[in-house]
LOKE-360247 format. One record per residue (C-alpha): residue number from 0; residue in three letters; x negated, y, z negated. Coordinates in steps of 0.05 Angstrom, whole numbers. Example, Ala and Ser with C-alpha at 12.3 -4.5 7.8 and 13.67 -1.06 7.14 Angstrom:
<sites>
fiti,kolgu,px,py,pz
0,ala,-246,-90,-156
1,ser,-273,-21,-143
</sites>
This chain:
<sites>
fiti,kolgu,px,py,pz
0,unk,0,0,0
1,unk,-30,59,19
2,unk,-39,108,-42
3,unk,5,165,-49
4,unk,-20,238,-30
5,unk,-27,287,-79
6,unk,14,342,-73
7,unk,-10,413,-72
8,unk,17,464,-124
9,unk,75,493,-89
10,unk,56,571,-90
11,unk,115,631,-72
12,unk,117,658,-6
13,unk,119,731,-35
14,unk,43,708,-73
15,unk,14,678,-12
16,unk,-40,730,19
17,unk,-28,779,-41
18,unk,-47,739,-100
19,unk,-120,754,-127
20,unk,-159,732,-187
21,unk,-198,807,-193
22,unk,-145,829,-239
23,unk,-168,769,-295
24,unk,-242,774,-278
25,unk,-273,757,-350
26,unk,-287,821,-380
27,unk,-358,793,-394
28,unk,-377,787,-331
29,unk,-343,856,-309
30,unk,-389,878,-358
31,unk,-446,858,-323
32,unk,-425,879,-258
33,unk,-410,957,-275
34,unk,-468,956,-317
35,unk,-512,962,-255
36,unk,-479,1023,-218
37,unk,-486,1079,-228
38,unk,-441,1128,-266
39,unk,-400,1155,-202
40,unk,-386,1083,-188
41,unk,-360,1068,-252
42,unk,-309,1121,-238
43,unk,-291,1091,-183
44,unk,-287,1025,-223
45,unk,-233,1053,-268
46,unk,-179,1064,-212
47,unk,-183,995,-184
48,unk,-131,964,-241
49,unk,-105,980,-315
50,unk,-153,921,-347
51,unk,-220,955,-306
52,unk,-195,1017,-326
53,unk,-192,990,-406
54,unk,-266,956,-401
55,unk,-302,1013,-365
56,unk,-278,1066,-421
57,unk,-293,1020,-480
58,unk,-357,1004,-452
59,unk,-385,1066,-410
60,unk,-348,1117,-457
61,unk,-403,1169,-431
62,unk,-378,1176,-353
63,unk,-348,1232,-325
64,unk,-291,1260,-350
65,unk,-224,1225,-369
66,unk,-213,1246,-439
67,unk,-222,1318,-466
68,unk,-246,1370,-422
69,unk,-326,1374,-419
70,unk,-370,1432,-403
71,unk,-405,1437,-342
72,unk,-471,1484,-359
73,unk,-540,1492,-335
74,unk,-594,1470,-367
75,unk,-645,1514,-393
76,unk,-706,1526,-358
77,unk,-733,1539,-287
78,unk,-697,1479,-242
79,unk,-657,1468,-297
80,unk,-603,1425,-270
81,unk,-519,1416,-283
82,unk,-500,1373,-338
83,unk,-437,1364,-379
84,unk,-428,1366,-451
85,unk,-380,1329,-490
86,unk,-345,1369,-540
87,unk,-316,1314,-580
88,unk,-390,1281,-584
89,unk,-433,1339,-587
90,unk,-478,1323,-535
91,unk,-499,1326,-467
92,unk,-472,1265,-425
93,unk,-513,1230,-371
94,unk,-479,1235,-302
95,unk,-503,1234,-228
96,unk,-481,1295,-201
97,unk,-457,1300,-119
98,unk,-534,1331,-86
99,unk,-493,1379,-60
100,unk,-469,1415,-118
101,unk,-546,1411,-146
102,unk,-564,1492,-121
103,unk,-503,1526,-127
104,unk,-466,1567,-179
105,unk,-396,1541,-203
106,unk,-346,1587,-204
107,unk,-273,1544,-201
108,unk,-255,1477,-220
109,unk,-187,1442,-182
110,unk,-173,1374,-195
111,unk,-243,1340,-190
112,unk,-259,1392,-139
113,unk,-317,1449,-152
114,unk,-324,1508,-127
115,unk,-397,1520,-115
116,unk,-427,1589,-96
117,unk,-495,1594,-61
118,unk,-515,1661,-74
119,unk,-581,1665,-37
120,unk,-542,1649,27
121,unk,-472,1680,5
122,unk,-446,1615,26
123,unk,-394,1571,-11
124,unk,-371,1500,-5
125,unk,-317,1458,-49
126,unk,-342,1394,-73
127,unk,-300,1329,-101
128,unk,-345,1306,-163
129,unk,-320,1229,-158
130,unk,-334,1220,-82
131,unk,-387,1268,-62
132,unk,-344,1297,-10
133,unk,-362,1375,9
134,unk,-318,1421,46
135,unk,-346,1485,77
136,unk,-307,1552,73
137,unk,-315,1617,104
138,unk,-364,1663,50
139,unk,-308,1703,25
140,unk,-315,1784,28
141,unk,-318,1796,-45
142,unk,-389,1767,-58
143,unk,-422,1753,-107
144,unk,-362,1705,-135
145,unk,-337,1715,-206
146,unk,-282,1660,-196
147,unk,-237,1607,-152
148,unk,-174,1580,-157
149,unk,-140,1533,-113
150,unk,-65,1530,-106
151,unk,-85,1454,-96
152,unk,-138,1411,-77
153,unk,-177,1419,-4
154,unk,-140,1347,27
155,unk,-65,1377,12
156,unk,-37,1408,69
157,unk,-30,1493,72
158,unk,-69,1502,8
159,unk,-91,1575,-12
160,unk,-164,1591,-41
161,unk,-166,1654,-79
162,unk,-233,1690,-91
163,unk,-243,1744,-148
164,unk,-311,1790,-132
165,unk,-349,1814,-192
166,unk,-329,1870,-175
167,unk,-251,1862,-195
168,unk,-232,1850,-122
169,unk,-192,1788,-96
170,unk,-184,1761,-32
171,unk,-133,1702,-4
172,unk,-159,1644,40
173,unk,-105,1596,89
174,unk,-145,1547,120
175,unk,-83,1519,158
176,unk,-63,1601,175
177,unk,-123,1629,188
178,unk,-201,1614,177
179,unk,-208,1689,150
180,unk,-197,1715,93
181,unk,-150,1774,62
182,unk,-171,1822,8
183,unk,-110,1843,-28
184,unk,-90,1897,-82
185,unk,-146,1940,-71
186,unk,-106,2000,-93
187,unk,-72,1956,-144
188,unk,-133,1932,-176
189,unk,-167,2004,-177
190,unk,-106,2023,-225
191,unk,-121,1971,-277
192,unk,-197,1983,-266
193,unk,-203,1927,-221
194,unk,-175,1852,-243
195,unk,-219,1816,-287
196,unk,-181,1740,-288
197,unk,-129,1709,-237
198,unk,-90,1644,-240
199,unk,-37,1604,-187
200,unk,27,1610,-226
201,unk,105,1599,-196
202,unk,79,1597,-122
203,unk,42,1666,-135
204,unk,-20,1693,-153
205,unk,-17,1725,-221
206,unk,-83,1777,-227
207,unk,-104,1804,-290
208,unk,-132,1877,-297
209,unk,-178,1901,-342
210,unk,-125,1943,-377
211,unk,-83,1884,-391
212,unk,-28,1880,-348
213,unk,-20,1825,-297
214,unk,3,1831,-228
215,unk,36,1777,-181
216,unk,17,1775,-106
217,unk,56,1740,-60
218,unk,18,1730,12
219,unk,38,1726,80
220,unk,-32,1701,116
221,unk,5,1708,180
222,unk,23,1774,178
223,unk,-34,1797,133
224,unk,12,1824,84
225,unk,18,1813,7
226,unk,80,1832,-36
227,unk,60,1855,-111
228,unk,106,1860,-171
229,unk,83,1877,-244
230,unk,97,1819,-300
231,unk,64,1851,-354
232,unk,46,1921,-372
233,unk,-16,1957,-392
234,unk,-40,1961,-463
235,unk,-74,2027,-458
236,unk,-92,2076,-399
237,unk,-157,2067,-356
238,unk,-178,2122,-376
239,unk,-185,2090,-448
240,unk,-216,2035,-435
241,unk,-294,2062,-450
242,unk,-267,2080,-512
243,unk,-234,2025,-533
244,unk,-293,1978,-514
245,unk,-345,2019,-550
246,unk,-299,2006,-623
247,unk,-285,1918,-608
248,unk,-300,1872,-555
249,unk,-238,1857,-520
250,unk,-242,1790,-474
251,unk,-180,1773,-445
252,unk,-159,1707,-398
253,unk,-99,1680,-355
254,unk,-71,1607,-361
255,unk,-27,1573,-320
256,unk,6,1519,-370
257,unk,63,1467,-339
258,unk,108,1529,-316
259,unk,77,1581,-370
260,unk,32,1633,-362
261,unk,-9,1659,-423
262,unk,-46,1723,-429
263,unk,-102,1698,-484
264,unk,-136,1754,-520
265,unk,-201,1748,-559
266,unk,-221,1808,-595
267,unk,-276,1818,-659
268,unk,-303,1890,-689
269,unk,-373,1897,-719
270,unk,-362,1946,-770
271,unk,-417,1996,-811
272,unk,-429,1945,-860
273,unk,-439,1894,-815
274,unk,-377,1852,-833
275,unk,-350,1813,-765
276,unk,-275,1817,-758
277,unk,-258,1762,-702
278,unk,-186,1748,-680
279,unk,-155,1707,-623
280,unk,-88,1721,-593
281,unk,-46,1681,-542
282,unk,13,1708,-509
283,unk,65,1668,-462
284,unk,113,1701,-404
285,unk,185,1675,-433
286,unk,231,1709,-378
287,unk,203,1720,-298
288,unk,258,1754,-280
289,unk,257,1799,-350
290,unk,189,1803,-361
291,unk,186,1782,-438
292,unk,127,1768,-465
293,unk,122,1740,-531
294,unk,63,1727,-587
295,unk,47,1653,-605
296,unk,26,1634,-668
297,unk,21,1562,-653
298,unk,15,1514,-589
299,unk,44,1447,-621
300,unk,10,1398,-598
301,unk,-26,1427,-544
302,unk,-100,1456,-541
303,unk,-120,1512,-507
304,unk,-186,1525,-465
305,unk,-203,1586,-437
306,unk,-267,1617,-398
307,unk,-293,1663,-344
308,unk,-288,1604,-290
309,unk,-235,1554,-314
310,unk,-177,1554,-369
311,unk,-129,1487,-372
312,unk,-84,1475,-433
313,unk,-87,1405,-462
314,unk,-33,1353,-490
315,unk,-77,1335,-553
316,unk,-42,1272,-556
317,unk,-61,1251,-488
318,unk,-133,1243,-520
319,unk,-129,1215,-588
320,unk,-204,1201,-587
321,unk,-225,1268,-566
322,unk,-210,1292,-633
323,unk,-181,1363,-605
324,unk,-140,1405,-658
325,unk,-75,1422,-633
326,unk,-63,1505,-641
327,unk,-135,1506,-617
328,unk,-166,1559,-572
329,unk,-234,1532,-550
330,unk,-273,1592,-509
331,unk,-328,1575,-474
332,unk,-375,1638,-452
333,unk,-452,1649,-428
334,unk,-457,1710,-480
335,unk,-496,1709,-539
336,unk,-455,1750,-578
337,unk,-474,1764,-647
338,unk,-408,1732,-672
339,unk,-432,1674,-651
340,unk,-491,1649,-612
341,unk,-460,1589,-571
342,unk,-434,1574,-510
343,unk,-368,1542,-549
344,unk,-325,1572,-593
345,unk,-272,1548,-626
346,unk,-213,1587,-664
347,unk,-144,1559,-705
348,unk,-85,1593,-693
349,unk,-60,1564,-761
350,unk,-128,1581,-806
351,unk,-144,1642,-761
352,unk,-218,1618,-770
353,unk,-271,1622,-711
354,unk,-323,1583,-709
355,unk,-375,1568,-671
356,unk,-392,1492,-645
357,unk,-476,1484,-627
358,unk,-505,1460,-557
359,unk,-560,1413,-566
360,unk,-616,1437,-522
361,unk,-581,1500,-512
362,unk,-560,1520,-434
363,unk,-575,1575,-386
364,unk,-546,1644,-406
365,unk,-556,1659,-333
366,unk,-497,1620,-313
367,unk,-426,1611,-338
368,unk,-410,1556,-375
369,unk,-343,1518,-336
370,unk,-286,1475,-371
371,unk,-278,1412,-323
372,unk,-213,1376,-344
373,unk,-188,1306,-336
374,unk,-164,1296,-270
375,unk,-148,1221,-257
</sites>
């Protein structure tokens, strides 16, 4: 009798050709495998599944940047190259930066993608951190760069670049419209003593002057056009302004927050007997169409981050291991300021305490410190 065949395991036609074993690859050998690339590649590691994801971030804890937001600075020193600091570990984290992002000066952060400014060449590019990836834009007109914001990343269709000159001047790029760019509020600007911070907010650029009010621009690339409306008004006349910054220093930012926008003021005297009074103040736009404006004195469960190049507000409990405070205002500035000689400081809301958090190794005072946030 011949002996009976043995049957093979009957699999479902919906697993044929899709099932794979990657998924339950031993996280011991998974181990071994990510711990020879390199820390881009580990990034790229993460997205594959949820149980890569788990073993890369218990095990590589140090790549690139999925928990709080890190600090991208310059290191000290002639050459001195771009590294990020963690502010939850106190220390400067290893990572392989793109080559092409090596030269420049960052002055906007979108989504993984930096906005580098070359200013021996007055060029500029925008560079994706995970994949290398540079796109080249027209040098804008407003040269040297202070800042750049995106309305989105540089692979959506119609996004907007806006550029803010040092010298409180911004201009509006439209790839898809037009490969030139727009300078807009000119006039506008020279009422407020020239804008000083800008921000994508409600489809509409929101530009802050130096007198405190902020102004929102809607363009139209094609006709060259932009419509301007006032949200907020001015705390004090232009004409005060010297005044007023010879008695405090007055630094204030715009933040775009899930539909909010926040006016964040920092402000500290030095008075005769030396005595520092420091004090940080966050306002949020409560009506559009009203224009109210009202003072915080908390942001539950959220933290705030603020500098020259980059602010982002923060779910703290997105990031449980960061250890962020929530009703935190974290600034992050190039200064040394006698208040306090770092390039992070970090203020309660609730305590209405500043204090300042140490760099190890310092960082360059000859370029601004940027907040890179999560973006994956």
């Amino acid at each position: 009798m011949a002996s009976p065949q043995r049957r093979r395991p009957c699999i479902p036609q919906e697993r044929r050709g899709s099932a794979s074993a990657w998924p339950d690859l031993p996280p011991e050998l998974l181990e071994r495998i990510v711990a020879v690339l390199g820390p881009r590649d580990r990034v790229a590691v993460r997205l594959v599944c949820v149980s890569w994801r788990a073993c890369v971030r218990e095990r590589f804890p140090s790549d690139l940047p999925f928990e709080a937001p890190r600090l991208l600075l310059r290191r000290p020193g002639v050459g001195g190259g771009l590294a990020f600091f963690s502010l939850h570990r106190r220390k400067v984290l290893p990572f392989a930066l793109p080559a092409s992002v090596g030269a420049g000066r960052c002055c906007g952060h979108t989504g993984g993608w930096l906005a580098m400014a070359f200013d021996a060449d007055r060029s500029m590019a925008l560079c994706n951190l995970v994949t290398g990836q540079s796109v080249a834009v027209p040098p804008p007109p407003v040269f040297p760069v202070s800042k750049v914001v995106l309305s989105g990343p540089p692979t959506s269709p119609c996004w907007i670049a806006a550029a803010l000159g040092r010298t409180g001047t911004v201009a509006l790029l439209q790839p898809a419209v037009s490969g030139a760019w727009m300078t807009i509020g000119v006039e506008e600007g020279a009422r407020h003593g020239g804008f000083r911070d800008m921000a994508f907010w409600s489809g509409r650029l929101c530009a802050l002057g130096y007198d405190g009010a902020v102004l929102a621009f809607r363009g139209d690339l094609r006709a060259r056009a932009a419509a301007v409306s006032v949200l907020r008004e001015a705390d004090y006349p232009v004409d005060d302004l010297h005044g007023i910054w010879r008695r405090r220093r007055d630094r204030l930012y715009l933040v775009e927050s899930d539909g909010e926008l926040l006016v964040v003021r920092k402000l500290y005297r030095v008075w005769g007997n030396g005595a520092v009074d420091a004090q940080v103040e966050v306002q949020v736009l409560l009506s559009a169409g009203e224009r109210k404006w009202g003072l915080m004195d908390e942001t539950p469960g959220r933290a705030v981050f603020v500098g020259s190049v980059a602010s982002a507000v923060v779910a703290v409990e997105l990031y449980p291991a960061a250890g962020l405070r929530e009703s935190c205002v974290y600034l992050a500035q190039r200064e040394v300021e006698m208040l306090a000689p770092h390039a992070i400081c970090e203020y309660s809301m609730e305590e209405e305490e500043m204090r300042g958090v140490p760099i190890a190794g310092g960082h360059s005072a000859d370029v601004e410190p940027v907040w890179i946030t999560p973006f994956v």
